[in-house]
N, C-alpha and C positions, 0 to 999 in steps of 0.2 A: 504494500500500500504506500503511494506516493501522498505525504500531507502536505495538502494545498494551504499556502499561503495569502489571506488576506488581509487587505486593510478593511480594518472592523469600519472605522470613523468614514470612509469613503463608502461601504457600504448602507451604512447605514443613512450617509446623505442619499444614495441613488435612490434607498428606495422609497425615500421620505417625497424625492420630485415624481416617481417611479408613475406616470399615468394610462400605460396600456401598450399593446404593440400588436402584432400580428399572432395570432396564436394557430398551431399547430392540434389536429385534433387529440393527443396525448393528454396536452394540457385540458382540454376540456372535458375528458375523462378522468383524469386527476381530482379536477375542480368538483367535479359532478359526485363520486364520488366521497369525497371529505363533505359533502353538502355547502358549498360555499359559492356553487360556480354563479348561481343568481347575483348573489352579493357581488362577488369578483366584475362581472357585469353590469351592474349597478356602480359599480366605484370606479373601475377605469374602462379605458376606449378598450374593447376585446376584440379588435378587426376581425374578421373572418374573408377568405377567400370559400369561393363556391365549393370547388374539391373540397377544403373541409369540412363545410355544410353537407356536403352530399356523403362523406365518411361518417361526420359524428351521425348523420339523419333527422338534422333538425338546424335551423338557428336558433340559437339559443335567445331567450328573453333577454333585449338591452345589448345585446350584441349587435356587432355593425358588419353589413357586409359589403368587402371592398373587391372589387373588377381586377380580375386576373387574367393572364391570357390562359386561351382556352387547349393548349394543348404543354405537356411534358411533364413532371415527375412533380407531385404536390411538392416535395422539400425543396425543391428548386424554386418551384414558381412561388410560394411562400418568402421564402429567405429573397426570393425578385422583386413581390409586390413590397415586403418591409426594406427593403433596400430603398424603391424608388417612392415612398414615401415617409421616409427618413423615422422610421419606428424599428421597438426592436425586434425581435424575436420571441416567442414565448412556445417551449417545446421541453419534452421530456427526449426527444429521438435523439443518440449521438449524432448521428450523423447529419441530422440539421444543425444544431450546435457548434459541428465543427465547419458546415459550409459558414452559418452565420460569422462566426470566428476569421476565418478567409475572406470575407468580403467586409470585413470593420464593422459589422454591426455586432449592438448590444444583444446580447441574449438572457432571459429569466430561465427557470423554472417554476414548477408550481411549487416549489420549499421556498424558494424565495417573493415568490406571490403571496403565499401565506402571511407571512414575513413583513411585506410590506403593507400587508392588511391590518397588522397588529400596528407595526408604524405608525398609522395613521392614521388610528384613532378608532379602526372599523368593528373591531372587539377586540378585550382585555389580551394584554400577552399572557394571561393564566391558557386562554381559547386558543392564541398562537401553540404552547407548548401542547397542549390535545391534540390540537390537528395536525403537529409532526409527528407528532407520537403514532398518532392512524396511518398517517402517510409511510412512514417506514413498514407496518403490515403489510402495503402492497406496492408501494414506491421500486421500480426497479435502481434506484441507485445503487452509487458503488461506496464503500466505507467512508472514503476523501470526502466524497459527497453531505454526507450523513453528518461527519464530523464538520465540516465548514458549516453545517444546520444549528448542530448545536451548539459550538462554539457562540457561532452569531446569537443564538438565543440566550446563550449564559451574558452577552456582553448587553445586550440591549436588556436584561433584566437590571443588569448595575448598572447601567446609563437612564434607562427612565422608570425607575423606582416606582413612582406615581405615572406611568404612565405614559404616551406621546405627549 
């Protein structure tokens, strides 16, 4: 196991601006799951391209759906449509992650979606620490993963004591 390195204090700015990006339908199975993805869509922009409307099999309520072109490989045209409208990424799939990574854009996951839910006010980081806790039951993460979660959770506990 490789431990990843981060800046807490930058992290925790990102996700304090953190407003939404193009989501991959992983994440909205994540979301859906942990029962948050309503919320998650009520609190920031959760673009959607068609192909992932037509994988997850629904748009989801408060989700937005943005025009893709209409032929080539969902993780492409995804990590295309958030490229050329300057959003990030939001995907569980490595290997969107690491196209997104290749072409400069930011990328989430749904641990750090949660995360930034807590941030910001949208329920108690007691609710943040639950819905990692759930998320590691079915989360395909890797250890690195898991621990850059928790770590972040132990630091945003001693950074906002009382809360965002």
């Amino acid at each position: 196991m490789r431990n990843l390195v981060i800046d807490q204090t930058a992290v925790l700015r990102e996700l304090r601006q953190f407003r939404g990006g193009v989501a991959d339908t992983s994440t909205l199975i994540y979301l859906d799951r942990l029962g948050v993805l309503p919320l998650a869509a009520r609190s920031f922009a959760l673009l959607l391209i068609p192909q992932v409307v037509d994988e997850y099999g629904a748009l989801p309520e408060g989700a937005v759906l943005a025009s893709a072109p209409d032929s080539g490989p969902t993780d492409h045209l995804l990590c295309r449509v958030a490229q050329s409208l300057g959003q990030p990424v939001l995907s569980e799939d490595k290997q969107v992650l690491r196209r997104a990574r290749a072409l400069n854009l930011a990328y989430y996951n749904t641990l750090m979606l949660v995360l930034a839910l807590g941030i910001q006010g949208f329920f108690p980081l007691a609710t943040c620490a639950a819905l990692l806790a759930r998320l590691r039951t079915f989360a395909r993460y890797g250890p690195d993963v898991l621990a850059v979660g928790d770590r972040m959770l132990q630091f945003l506990e001693q950074t906002l004591p009382d809360g965002p």
